[in-house]
C-alpha positions as a LaTeX table, in Angstrom:
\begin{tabular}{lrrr}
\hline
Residue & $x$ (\AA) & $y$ (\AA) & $z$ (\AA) \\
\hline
Unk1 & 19.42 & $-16.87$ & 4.95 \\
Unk2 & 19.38 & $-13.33$ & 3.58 \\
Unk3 & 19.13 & $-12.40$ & 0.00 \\
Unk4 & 21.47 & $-10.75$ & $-2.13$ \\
Unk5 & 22.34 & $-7.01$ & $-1.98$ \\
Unk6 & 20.74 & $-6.15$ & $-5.54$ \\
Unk7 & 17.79 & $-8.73$ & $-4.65$ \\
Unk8 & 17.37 & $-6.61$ & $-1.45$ \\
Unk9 & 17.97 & $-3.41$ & $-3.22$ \\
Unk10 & 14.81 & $-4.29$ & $-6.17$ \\
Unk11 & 12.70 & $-5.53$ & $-3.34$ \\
Unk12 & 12.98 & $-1.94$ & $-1.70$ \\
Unk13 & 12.26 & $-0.19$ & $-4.55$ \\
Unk14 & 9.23 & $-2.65$ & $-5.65$ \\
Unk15 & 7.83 & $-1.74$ & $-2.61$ \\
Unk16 & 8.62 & 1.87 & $-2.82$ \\
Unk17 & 6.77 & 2.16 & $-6.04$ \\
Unk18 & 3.64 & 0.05 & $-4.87$ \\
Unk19 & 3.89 & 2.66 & $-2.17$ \\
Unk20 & 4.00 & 5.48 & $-4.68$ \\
Unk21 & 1.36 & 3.80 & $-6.74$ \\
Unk22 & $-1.12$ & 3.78 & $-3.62$ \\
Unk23 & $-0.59$ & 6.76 & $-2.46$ \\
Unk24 & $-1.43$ & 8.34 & $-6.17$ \\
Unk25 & $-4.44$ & 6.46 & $-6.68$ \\
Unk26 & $-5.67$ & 6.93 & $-3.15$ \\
Unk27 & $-4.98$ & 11.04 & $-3.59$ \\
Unk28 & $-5.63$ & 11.79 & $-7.33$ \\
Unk29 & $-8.97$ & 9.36 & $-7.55$ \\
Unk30 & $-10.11$ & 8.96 & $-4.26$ \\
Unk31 & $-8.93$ & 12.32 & $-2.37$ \\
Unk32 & $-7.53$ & 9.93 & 0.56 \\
Unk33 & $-4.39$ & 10.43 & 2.40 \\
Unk34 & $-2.70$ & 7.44 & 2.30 \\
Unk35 & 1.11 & 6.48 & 4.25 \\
Unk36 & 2.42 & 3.03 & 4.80 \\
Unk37 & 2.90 & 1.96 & 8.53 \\
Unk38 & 4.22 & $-0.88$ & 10.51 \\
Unk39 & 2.69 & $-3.87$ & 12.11 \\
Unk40 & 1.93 & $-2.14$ & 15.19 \\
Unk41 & 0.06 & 0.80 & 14.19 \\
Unk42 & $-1.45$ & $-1.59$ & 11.78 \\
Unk43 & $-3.17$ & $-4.27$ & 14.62 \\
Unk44 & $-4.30$ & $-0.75$ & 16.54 \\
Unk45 & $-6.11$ & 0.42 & 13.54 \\
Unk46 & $-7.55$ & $-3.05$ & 12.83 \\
Unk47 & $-9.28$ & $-3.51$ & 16.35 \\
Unk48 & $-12.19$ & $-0.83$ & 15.16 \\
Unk49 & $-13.26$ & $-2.96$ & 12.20 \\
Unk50 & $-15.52$ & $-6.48$ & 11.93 \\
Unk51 & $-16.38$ & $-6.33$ & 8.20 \\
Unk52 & $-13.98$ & $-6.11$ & 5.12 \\
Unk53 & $-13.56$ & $-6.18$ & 1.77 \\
Unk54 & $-11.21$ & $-7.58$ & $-0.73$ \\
Unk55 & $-10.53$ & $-7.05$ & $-4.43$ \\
Unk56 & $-8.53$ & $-8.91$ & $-6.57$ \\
Unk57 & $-7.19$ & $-8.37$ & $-10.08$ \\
Unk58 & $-5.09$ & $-10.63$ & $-12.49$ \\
Unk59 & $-2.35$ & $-9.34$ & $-14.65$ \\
Unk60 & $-0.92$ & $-11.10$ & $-17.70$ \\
Unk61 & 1.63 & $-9.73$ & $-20.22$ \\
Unk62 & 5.48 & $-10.16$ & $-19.91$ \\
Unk63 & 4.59 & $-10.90$ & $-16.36$ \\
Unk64 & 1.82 & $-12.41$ & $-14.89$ \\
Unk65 & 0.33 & $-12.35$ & $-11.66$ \\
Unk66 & $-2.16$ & $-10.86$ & $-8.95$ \\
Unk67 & $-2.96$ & $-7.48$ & $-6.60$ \\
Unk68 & $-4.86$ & $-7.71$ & $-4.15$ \\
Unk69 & $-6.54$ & $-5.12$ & $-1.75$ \\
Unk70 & $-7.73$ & $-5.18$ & 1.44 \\
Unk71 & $-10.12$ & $-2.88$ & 3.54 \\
Unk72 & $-12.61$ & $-2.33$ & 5.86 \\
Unk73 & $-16.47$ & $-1.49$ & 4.44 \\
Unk74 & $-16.28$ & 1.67 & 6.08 \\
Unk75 & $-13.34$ & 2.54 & 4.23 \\
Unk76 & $-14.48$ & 1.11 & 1.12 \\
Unk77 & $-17.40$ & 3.37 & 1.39 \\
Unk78 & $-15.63$ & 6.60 & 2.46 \\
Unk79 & $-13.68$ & 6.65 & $-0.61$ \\
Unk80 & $-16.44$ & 5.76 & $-2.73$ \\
Unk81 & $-18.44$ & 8.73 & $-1.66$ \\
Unk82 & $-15.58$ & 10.85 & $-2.04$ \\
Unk83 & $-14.70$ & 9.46 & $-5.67$ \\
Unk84 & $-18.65$ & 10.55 & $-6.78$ \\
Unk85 & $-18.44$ & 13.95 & $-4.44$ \\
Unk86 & $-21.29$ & 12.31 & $-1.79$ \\
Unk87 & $-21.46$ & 12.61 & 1.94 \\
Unk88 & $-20.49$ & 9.12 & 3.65 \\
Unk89 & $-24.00$ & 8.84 & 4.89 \\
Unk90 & $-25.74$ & 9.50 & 1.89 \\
Unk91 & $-24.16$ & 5.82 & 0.22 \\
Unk92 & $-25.84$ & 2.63 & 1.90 \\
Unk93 & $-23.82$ & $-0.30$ & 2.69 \\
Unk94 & $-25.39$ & $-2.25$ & 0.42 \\
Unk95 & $-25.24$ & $-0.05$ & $-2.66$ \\
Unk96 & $-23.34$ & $-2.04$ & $-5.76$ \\
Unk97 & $-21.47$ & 1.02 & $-6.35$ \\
Unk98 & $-19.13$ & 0.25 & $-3.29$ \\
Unk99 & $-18.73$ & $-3.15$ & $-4.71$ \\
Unk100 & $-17.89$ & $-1.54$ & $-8.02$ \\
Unk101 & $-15.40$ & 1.25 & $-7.17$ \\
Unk102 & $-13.28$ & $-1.27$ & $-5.00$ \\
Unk103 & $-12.59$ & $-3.57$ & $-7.54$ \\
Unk104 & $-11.71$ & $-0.10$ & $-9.69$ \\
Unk105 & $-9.21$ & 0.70 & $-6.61$ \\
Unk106 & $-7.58$ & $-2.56$ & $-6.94$ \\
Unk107 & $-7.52$ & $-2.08$ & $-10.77$ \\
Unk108 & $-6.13$ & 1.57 & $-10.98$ \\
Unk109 & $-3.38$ & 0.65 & $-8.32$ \\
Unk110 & $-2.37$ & $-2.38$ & $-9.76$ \\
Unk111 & $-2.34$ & $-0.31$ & $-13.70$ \\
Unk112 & $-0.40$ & 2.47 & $-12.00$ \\
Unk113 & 2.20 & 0.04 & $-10.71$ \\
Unk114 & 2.43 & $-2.06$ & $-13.78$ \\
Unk115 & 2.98 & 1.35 & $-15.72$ \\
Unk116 & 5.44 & 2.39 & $-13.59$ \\
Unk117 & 7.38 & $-0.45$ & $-12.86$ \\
Unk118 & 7.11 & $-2.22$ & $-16.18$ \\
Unk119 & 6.53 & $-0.04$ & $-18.79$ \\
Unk120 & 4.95 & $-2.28$ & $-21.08$ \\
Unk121 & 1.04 & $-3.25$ & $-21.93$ \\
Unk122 & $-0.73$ & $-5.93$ & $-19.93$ \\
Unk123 & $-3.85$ & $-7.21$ & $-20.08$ \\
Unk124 & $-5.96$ & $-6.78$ & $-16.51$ \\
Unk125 & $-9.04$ & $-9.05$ & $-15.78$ \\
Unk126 & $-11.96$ & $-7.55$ & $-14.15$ \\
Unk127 & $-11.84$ & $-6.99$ & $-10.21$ \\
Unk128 & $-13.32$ & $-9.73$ & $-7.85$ \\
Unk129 & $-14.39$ & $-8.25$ & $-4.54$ \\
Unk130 & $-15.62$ & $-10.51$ & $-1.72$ \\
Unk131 & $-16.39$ & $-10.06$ & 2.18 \\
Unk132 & $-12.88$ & $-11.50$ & 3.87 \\
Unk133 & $-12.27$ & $-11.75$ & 7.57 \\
Unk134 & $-10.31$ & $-8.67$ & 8.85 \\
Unk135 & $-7.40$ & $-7.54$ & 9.12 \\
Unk136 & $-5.44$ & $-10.48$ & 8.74 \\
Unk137 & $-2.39$ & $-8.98$ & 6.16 \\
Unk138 & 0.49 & $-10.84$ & 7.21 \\
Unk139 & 3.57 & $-9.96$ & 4.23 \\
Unk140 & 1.33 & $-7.47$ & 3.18 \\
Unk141 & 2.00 & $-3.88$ & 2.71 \\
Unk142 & 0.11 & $-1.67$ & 5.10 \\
Unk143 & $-1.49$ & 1.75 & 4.91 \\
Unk144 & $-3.11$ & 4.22 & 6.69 \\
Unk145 & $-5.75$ & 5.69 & 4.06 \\
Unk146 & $-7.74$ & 8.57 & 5.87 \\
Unk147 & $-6.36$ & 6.83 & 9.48 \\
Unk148 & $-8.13$ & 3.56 & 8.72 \\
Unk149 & $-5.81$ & 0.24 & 7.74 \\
Unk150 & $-5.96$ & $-0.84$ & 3.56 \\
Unk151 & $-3.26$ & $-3.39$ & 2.70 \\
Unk152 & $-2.03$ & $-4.24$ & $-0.69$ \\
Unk153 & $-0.12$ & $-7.41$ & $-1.79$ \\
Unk154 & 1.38 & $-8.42$ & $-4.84$ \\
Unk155 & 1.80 & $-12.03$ & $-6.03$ \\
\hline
\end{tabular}
């Protein structure tokens, strides 16, 4: 069954703007280079990471709902350092901060989209990040930030 032409047509441009909001949040905060790609670039990418990350925040207002985002740690951490102007290295895996600045990702993405999409004021709940098995991001949309796979979804 397919859907409607102007069901179809918002769907694209939902998706374009996530895209837009990703790729703005990725640049401006995290100085990442960020394009969407398909499922096959996306399971190549995947192969080279074991441990990932996801963050999750809730949206409520005149619509209500969730982002997620998904990475791998050594992703998460790359943009961290480059969002506080440190070397890769010089961040351990452990440090809270990494934690910290992934919910933010997941928080400034999903307030970019909101902001663009809805134009209205919504009230976010703070980030919950959590070690997830990898890249399993089926419906998702997929992204190559810096060469390495992030995936967004909105529900």
């Amino acid at each position: 069954m397919s859907c409607p032409k102007s069901q179809n047509a918002s769907m694209v441009e939902e998706s374009s703007q996530l895209d837009e909001a990703v790729a703005y949040v990725a640049e401006e905060g995290f100085f990442a280079s960020v394009e969407p790609i398909g499922q096959v670039e996306w399971d190549a990418l995947c192969t080279d990471h074991d441990t990932w990350l996801e963050s999750s925040v809730r949206f409520h207002g005149p619509l209500g709902g969730a982002l997620r985002c998904r990475l791998p740690l050594a992703l998460a951490r790359e943009l961290v350092s480059a969002f506080l102007g440190m070397e890769t290295g010089e961040l351990p895996p452990t440090d809270p901060l990494v934690q910290d600045l992934t919910g933010e990702l997941a928080n400034m993405v999903c307030g970019r989209w909101l902001t663009r999409t809805q134009g209205q004021v919504f009230d976010l709940e703070h980030p919950i990040v959590e070690s997830v098995p990898g890249g399993q991001c089926r419906g998702w949309s997929r992204y190559a930030a810096n060469g390495v796979p992030l995936a967004i979804e909105l529900a």
